[in-house]
DRENRO-305993 format. One record per residue (C-alpha): y, x, z; residue in one letter; residue number from 0. Coordinates in steps of 0.001 Angstrom, whole numbers, plus 500000, padded with zeros to 6 digits. Layout:
BEGIN
<py:Y, px:X, pz:Z, aa:a, i:NUM>
...
//
This chain:
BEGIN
<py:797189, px:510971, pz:551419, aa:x, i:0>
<py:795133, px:513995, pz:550123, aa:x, i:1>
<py:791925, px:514066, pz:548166, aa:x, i:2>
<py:788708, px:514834, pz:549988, aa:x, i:3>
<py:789049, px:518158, pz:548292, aa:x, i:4>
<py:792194, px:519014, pz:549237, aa:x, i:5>
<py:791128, px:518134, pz:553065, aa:x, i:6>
<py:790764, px:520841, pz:555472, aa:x, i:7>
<py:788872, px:520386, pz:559100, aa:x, i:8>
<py:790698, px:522989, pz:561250, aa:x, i:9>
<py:793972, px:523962, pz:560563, aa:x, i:10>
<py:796734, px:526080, pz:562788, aa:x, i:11>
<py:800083, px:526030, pz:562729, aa:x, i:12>
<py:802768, px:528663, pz:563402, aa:x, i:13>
<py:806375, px:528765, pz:563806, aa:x, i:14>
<py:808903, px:530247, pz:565603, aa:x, i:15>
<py:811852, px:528742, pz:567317, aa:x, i:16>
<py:815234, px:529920, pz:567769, aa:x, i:17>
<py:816539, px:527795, pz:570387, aa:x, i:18>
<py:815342, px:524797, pz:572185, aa:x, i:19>
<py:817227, px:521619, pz:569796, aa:x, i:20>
<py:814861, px:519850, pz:568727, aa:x, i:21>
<py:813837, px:521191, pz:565475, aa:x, i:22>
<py:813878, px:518270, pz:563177, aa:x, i:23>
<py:813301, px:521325, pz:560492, aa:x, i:24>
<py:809605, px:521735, pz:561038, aa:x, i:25>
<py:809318, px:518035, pz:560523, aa:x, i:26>
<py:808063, px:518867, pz:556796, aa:x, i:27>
<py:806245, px:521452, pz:557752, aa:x, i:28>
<py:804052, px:519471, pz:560877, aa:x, i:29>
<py:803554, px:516472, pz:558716, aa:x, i:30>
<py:802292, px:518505, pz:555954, aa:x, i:31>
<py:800170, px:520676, pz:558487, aa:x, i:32>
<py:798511, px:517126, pz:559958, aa:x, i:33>
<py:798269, px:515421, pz:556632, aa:x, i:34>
<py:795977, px:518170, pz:555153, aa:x, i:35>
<py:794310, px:518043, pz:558477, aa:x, i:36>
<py:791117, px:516044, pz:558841, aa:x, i:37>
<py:790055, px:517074, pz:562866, aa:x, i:38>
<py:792195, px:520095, pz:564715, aa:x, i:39>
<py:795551, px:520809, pz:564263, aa:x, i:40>
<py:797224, px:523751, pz:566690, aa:x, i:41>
<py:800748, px:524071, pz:566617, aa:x, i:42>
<py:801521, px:527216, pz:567993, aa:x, i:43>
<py:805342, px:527793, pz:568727, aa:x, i:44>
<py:806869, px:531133, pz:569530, aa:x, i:45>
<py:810097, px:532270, pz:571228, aa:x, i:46>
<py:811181, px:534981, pz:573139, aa:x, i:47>
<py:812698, px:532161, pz:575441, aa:x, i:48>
<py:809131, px:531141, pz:576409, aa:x, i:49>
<py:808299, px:534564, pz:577704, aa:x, i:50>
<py:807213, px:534748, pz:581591, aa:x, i:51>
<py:809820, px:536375, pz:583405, aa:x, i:52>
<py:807485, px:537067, pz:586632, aa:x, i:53>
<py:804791, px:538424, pz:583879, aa:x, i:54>
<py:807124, px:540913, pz:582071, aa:x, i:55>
<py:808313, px:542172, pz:584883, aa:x, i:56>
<py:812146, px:542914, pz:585364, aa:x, i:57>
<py:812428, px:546101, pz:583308, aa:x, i:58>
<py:810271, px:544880, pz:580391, aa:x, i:59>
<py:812460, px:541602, pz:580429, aa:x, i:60>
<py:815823, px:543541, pz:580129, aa:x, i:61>
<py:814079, px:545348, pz:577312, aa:x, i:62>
<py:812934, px:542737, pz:575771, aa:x, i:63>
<py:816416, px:540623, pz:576148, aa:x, i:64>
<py:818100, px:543898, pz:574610, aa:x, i:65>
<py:815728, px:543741, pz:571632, aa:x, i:66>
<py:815560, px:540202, pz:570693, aa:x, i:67>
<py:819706, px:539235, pz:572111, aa:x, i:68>
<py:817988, px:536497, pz:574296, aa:x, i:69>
<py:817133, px:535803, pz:577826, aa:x, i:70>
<py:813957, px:534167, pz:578872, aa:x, i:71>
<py:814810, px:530666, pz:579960, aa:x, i:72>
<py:814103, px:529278, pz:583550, aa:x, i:73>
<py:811604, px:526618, pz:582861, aa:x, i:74>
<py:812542, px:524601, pz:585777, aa:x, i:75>
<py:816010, px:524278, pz:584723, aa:x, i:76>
<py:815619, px:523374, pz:580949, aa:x, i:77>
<py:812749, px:520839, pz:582096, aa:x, i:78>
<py:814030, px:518163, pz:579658, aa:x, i:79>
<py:814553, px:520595, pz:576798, aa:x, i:80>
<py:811391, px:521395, pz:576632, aa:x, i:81>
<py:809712, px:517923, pz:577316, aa:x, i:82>
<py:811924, px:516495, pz:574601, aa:x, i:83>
<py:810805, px:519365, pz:572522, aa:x, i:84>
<py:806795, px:518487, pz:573091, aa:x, i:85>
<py:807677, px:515317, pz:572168, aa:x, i:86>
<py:809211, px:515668, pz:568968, aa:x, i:87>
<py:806220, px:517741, pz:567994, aa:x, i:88>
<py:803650, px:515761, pz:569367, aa:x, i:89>
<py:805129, px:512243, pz:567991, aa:x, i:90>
<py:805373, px:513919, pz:564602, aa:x, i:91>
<py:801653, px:515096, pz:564344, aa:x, i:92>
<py:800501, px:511354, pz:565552, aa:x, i:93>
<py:802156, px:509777, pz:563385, aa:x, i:94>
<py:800856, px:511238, pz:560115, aa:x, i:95>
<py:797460, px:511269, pz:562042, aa:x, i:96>
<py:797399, px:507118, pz:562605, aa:x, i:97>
<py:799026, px:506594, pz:559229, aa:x, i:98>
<py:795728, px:508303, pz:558070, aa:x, i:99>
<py:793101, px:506497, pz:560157, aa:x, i:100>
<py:792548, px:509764, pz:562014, aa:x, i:101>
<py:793176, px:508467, pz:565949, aa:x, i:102>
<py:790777, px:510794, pz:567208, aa:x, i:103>
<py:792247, px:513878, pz:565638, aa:x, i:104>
<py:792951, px:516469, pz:568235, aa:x, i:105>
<py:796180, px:518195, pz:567924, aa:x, i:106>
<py:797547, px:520408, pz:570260, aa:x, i:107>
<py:801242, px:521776, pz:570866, aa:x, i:108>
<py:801397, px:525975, pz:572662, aa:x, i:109>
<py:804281, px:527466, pz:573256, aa:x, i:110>
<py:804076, px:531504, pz:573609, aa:x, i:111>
<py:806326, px:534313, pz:574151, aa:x, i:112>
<py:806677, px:536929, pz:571660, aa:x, i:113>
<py:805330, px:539308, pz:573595, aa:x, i:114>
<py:802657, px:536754, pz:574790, aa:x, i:115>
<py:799268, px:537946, pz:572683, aa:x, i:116>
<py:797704, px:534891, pz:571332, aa:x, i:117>
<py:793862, px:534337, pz:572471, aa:x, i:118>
<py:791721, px:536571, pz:569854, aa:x, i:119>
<py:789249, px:533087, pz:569241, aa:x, i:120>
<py:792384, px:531160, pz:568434, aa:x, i:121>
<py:790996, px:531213, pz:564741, aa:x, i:122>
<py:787583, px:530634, pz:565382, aa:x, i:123>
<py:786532, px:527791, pz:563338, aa:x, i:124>
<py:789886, px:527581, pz:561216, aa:x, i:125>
<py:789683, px:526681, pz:557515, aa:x, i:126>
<py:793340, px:527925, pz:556837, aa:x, i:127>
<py:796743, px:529072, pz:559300, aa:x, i:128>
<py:799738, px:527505, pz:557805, aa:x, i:129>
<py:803674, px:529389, pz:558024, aa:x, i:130>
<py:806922, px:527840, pz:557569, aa:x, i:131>
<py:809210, px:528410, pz:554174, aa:x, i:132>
<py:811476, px:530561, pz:555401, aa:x, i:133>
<py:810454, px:531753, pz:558762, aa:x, i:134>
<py:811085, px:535213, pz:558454, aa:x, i:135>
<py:810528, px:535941, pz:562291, aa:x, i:136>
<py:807054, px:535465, pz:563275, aa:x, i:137>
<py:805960, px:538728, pz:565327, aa:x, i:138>
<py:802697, px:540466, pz:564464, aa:x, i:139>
<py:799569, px:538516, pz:564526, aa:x, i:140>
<py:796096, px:538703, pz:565768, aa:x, i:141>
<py:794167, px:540221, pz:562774, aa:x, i:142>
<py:791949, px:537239, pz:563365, aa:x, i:143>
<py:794524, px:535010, pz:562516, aa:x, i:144>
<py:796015, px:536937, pz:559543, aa:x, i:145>
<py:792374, px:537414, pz:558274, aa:x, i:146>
<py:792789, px:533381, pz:557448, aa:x, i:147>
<py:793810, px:531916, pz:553970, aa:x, i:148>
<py:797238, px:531186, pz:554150, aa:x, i:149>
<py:799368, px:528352, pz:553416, aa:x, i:150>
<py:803124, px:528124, pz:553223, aa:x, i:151>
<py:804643, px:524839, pz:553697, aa:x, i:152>
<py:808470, px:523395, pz:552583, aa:x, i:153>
<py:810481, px:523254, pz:555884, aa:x, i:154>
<py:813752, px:521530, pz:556443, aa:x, i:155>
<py:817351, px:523120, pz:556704, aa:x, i:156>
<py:817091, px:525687, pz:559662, aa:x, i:157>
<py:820304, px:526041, pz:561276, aa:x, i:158>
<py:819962, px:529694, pz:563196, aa:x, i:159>
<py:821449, px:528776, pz:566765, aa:x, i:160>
<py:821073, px:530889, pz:569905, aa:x, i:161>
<py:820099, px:529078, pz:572548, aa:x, i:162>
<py:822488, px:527744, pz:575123, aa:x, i:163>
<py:822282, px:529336, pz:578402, aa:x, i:164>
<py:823739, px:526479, pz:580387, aa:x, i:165>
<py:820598, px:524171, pz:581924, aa:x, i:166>
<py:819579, px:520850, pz:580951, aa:x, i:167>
<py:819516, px:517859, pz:583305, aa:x, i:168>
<py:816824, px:518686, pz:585180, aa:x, i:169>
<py:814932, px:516521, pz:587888, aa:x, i:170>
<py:817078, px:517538, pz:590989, aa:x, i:171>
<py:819851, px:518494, pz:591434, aa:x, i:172>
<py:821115, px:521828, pz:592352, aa:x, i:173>
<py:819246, px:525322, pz:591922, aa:x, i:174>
<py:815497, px:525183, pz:591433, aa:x, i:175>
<py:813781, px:527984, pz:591256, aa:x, i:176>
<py:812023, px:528943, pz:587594, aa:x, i:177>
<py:808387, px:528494, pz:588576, aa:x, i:178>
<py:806691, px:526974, pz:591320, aa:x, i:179>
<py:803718, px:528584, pz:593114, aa:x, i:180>
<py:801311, px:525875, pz:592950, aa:x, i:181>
<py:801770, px:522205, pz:590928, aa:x, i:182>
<py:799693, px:518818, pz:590962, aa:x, i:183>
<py:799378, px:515729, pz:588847, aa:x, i:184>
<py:797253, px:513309, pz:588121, aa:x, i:185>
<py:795960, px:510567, pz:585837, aa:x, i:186>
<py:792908, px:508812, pz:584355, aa:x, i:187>
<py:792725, px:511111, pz:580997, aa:x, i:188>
<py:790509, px:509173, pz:579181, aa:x, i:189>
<py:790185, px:510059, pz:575406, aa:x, i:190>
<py:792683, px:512765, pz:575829, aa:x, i:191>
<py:795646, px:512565, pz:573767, aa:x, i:192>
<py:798871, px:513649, pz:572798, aa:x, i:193>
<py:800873, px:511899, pz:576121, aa:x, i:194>
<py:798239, px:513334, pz:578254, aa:x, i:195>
<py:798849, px:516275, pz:576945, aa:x, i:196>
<py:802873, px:517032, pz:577494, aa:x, i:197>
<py:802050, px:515940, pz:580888, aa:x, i:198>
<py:799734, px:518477, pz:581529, aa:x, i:199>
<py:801567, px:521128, pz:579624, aa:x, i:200>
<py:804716, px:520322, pz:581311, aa:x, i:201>
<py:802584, px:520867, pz:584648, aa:x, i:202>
<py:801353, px:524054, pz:583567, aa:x, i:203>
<py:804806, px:525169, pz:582186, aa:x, i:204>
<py:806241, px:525448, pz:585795, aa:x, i:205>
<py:803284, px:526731, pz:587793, aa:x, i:206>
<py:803405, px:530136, pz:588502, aa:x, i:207>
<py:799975, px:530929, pz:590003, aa:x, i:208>
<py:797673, px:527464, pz:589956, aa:x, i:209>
<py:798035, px:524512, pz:589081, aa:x, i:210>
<py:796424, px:521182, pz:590450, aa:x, i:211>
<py:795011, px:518098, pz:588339, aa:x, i:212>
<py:793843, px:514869, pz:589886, aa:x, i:213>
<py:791428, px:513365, pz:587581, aa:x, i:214>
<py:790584, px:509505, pz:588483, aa:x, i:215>
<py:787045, px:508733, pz:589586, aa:x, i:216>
<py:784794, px:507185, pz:587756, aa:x, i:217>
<py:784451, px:504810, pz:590493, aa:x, i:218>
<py:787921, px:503532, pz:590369, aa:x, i:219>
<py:787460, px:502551, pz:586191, aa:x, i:220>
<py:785214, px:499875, pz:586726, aa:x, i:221>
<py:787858, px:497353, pz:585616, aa:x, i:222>
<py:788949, px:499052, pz:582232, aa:x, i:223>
<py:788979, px:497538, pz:578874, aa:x, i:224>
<py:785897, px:498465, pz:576955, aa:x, i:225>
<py:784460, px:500742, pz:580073, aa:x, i:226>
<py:781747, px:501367, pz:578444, aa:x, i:227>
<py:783490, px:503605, pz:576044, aa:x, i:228>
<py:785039, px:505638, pz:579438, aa:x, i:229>
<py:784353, px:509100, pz:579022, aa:x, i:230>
<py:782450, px:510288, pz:582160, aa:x, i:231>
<py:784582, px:512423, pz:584718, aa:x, i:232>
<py:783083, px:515149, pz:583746, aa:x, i:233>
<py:783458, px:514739, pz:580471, aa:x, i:234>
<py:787508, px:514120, pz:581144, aa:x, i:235>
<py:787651, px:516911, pz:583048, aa:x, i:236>
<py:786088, px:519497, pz:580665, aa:x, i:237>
<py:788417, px:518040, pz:577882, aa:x, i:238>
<py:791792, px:518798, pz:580584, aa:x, i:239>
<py:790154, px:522398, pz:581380, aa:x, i:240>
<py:789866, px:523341, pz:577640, aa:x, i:241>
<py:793504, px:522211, pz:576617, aa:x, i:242>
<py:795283, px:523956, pz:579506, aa:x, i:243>
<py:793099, px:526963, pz:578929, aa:x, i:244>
<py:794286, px:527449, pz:575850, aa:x, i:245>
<py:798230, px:526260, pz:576610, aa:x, i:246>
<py:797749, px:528432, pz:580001, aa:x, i:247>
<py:795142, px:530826, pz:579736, aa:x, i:248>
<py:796593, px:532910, pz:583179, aa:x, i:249>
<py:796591, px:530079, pz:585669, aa:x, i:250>
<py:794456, px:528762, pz:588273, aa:x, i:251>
<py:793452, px:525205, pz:587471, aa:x, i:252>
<py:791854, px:523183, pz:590072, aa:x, i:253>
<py:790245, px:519442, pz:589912, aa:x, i:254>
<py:789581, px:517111, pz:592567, aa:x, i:255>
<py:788394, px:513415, pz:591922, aa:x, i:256>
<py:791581, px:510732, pz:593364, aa:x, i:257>
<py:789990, px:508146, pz:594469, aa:x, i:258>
<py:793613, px:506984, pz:596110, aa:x, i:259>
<py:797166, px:507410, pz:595265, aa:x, i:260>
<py:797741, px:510746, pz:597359, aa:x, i:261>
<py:794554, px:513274, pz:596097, aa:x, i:262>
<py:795358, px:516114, pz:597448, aa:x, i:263>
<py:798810, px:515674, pz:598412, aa:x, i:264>
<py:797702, px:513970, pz:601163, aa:x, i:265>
<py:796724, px:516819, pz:602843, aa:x, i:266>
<py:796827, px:520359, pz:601175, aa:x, i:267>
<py:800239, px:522041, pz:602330, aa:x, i:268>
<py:799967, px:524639, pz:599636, aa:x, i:269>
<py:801305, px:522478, pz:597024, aa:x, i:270>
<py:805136, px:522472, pz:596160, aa:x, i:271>
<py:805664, px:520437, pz:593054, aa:x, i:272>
<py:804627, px:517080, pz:591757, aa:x, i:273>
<py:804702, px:515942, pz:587897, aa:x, i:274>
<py:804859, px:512179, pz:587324, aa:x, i:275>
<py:805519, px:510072, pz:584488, aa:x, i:276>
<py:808238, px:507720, pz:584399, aa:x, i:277>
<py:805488, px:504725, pz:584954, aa:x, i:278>
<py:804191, px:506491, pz:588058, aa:x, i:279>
<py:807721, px:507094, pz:589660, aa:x, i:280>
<py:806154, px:504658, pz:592709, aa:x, i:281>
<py:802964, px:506540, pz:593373, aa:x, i:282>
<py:805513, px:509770, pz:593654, aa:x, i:283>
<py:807856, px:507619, pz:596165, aa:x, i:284>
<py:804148, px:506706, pz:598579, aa:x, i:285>
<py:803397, px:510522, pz:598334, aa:x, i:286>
<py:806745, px:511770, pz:599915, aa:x, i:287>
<py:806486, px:508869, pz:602528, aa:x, i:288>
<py:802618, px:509930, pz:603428, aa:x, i:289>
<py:803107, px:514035, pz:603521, aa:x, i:290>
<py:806170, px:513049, pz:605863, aa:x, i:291>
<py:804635, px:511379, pz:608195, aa:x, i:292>
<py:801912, px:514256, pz:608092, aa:x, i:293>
<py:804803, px:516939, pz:608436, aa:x, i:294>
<py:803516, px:518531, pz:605414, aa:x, i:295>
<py:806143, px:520398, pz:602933, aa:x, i:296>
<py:808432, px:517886, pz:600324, aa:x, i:297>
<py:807305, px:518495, pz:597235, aa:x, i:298>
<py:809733, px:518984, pz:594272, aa:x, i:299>
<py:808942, px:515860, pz:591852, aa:x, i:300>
<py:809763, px:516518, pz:588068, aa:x, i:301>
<py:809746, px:513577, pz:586003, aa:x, i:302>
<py:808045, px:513288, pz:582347, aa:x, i:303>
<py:810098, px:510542, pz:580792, aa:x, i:304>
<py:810694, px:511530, pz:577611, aa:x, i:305>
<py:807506, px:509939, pz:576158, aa:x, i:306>
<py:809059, px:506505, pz:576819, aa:x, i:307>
<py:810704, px:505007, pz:573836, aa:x, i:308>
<py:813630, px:503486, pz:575561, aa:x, i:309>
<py:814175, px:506937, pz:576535, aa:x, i:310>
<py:817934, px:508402, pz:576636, aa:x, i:311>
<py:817363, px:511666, pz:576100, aa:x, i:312>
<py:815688, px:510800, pz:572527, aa:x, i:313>
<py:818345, px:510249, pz:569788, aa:x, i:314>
<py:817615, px:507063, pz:567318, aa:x, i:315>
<py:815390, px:507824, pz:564956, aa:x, i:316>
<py:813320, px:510075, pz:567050, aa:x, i:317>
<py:812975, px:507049, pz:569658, aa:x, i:318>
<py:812291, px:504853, pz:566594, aa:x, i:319>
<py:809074, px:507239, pz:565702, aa:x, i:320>
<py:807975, px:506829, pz:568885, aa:x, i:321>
<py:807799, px:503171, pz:569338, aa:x, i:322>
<py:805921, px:503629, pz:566144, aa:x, i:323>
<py:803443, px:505728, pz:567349, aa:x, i:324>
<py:802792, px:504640, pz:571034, aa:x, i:325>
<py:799036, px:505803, pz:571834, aa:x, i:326>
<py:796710, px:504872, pz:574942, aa:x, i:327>
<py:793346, px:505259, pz:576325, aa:x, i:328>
<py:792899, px:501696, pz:575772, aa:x, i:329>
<py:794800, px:501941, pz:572396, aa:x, i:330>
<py:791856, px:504156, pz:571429, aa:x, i:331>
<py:789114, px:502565, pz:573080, aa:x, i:332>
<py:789799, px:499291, pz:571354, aa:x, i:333>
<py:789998, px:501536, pz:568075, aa:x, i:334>
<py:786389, px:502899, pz:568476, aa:x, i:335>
<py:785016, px:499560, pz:569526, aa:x, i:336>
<py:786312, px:497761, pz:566197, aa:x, i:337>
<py:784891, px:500462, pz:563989, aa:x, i:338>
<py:781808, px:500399, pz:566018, aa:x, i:339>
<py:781540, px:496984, pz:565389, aa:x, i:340>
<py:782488, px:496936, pz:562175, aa:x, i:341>
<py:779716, px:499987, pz:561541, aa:x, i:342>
<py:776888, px:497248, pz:562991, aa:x, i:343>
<py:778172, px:494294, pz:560722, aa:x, i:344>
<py:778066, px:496459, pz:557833, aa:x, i:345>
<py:774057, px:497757, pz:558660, aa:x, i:346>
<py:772762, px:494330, pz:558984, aa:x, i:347>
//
């Protein structure tokens, strides 16, 4: 654990990758980055396979395919790559943060293009922007950014692998399409952390022009452990808007308050994929069912299960790491009402 001197507030993170395994090389590098880390951590990863295709155009993506030797990937297609690649990142970053007593430390995962500018404010507020031993291909910077101290940190053995072209098992079979116009999900998002988070990002990663999230009504969280500690809707929602801002910053995002299992896919026909968690799988089945007997449009489900430690798209040791860091709302709620209690013993 570091000193209080050697603690930073803000940090960010950049690295790039050069395919989409799961790069059990920036292991060193993220727990170091989160370990020196007392609030923020951004993880920003770049790759010229996370480039936009329907943003760059087809001329600029041929150009930029001849200049970098690799083709934007469909993000449909390599669904679980990428999920499993959240993951990794995520579970690593939690990890270091609960071995630390840090469970409200924010710590968020982007994934960029390299010809994807980063937002200018990205640094506001950062004590330091750490780079990865050995990285030698991290496109030009923000002068914001490279106006911070910098930081290198040890990184494991980087095997150089071009990605492989072929998809991963996505969540239907047969061709999908890379994006989808419009996307929903849903959830409670209470204390927002890092599994709220890949679902969301994973919702924004395959929306093309807006993307839909069904935030639960206060209403509906009457029955919660410690509800008192429920963050307000409002609350929840500007925490969702923030994140995806910054993981998304060209989509549409729209709320609506569920107050049943549908939301708006019990009615809106402009909708044409639906992100669920493995846990949710049911509420997904009741949605098809109810916008069939509406006639509305099926709607493409993709499933997030990757966050599940039983998982079999996670080898061993990375399912091992996540059993050991399993977070919840009510993980974290209990969390701030022992220390809260603890605080009012201790001032008596």
């Amino acid at each position: 654990m570091n000193s209080p001197t050697d603690q930073l507030r803000r940090s960010l993170l950049i690295a790039t990758l050069d395919s989409l395994d799961t790069p059990h090389y920036l292991g060193p590098a993220i727990i170091s980055a989160t370990a020196k880390s007392s609030e923020t951590l951004v993880i920003v990863l770049l790759s010229p396979l996370f480039e936009l295709r329907h943003v760059l155009g087809s001329e600029d993506a041929l150009a930029l395919t001849a200049r970098s030797l690799v083709t934007p990937i469909s993000r449909t297609e390599r669904w679980d790559d990428v999920q499993r690649l959240l993951t990794y990142v995520y579970m690593q970053a939690t990890k270091v943060a609960l071995d630390n007593g840090r469970m409200l430390m924010d710590v968020s995962v982007l994934l960029r293009g390299y010809e994807q500018s980063l937002p200018t404010d990205l640094a506001d507020g950062m004590d330091v922007c750490f780079l990865v031993q050995g990285d030698d291909n991290v496109p030009s910077l923000p002068l914001s950014i490279t106006a911070l101290p910098q930081t290198v940190l040890p990184s494991g053995n980087r095997v150089s692998l071009s990605s492989d072209p072929s998809p991963s098992h996505s969540s239907a079979e047969g061709t999908l399409p890379p994006l989808y116009p419009v996307a929903i999900l849903g959830g409670t998002f209470d204390h927002l952390h890092a599994g709220h988070k890949i679902l969301l990002s994973m919702g924004a990663w395959i929306s093309e022009r807006k993307l839909i999230i069904g935030v639960t009504d206060d209403i509906m969280l009457q029955k919660k452990l410690h509800k008192d500690l429920l963050e307000s809707f409002g609350v929840r929602v500007e925490k969702i808007r923030a994140f995806l801002q910054l993981f998304r910053p060209d989509l549409e995002y729209q709320f609506a308050a569920i107050t049943d299992v549908y939301g708006p896919t019990g009615w809106d026909p402009d909708i044409q994929a639906l992100v669920v968690s493995k846990e949710t799988l049911s509420g997904a089945a009741a949605i098809a069912k109810e916008r069939a007997r509406k006639s509305l449009p099926a709607l493409q489900a993709f499933v997030i299960d990757v966050i599940s430690p039983d998982s079999e798209k996670l080898d061993h040791e990375d399912a091992e790491l996540l059993r050991q860091t399993k977070i919840s709302s009510t993980l974290i709620r209990e969390w701030i009402a022992k220390n809260r209690d603890t605080e009012r013993n201790a001032s008596r």
